[in-house]
N, C-alpha and C positions, 0 to 999 in steps of 0.2 A: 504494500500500500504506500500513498503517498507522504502523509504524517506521522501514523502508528505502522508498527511491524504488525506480521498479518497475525491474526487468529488473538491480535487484542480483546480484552473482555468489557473492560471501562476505561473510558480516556474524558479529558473534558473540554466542552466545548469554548473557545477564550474570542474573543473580540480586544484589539489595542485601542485604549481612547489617542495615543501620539502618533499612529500612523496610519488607524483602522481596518488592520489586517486583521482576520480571521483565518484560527487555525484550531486544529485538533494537538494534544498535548499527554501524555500519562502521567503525567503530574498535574494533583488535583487538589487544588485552593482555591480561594476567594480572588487570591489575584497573584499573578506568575510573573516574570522580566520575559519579553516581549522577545521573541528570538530573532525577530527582522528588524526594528529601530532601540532593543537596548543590551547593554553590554552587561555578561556578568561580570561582577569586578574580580580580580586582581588582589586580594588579603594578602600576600607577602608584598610589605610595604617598607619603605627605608625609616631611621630615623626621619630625616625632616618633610617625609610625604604625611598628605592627611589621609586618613580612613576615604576610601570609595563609599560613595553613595549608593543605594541598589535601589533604583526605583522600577518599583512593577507597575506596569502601567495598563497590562494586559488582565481584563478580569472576565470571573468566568461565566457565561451563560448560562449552561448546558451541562449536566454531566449524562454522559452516553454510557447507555449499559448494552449488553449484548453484544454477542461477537457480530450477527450479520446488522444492525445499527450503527455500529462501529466502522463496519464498510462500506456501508451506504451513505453516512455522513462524509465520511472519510474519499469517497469516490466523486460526491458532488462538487465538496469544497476543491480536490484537485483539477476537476474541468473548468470552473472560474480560473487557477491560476495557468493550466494549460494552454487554456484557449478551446475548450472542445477536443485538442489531439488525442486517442485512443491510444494511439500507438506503445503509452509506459507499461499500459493494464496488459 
């Protein structure tokens, strides 16, 4: 599959408020760091750097259960970023 590996059971569904991507994800919270506009930080940090910031900015819609829900979700939201191409499936 495009987001989860296949024969996933529950993943969840996330919307970004800073870039407004929608993705599927197996990690399941209230709100996750966005994997197309944010970075996870960096914690080995020198003496004179500050702490990284971790903003999640990605929150969750949706939590998907079921293996064949999982791929159906998982299948639609891939042809939005495809364009329609079949050819990955």
């Amino acid at each position: 599959m495009y987001y989860v590996p296949d024969d996933t059971e529950m993943c969840g569904y996330y919307e970004c408020r800073e870039c407004g991507s929608r993705f599927l994800d197996l990690k399941i919270g209230p709100q996750i760091v966005c994997p197309y506009c944010g970075d996870e930080p960096d914690m080995e940090i020198g003496p004179d750097e500050e702490m990284p910031q971790v903003r999640e900015t990605a929150h969750l819609i949706e939590v998907i259960r079921g293996r064949e829900e999982v791929e159906k979700m998982d299948t639609l939201l891939s042809l939005a970023v495809t364009g329609g191409d079949y050819s990955w499936i």
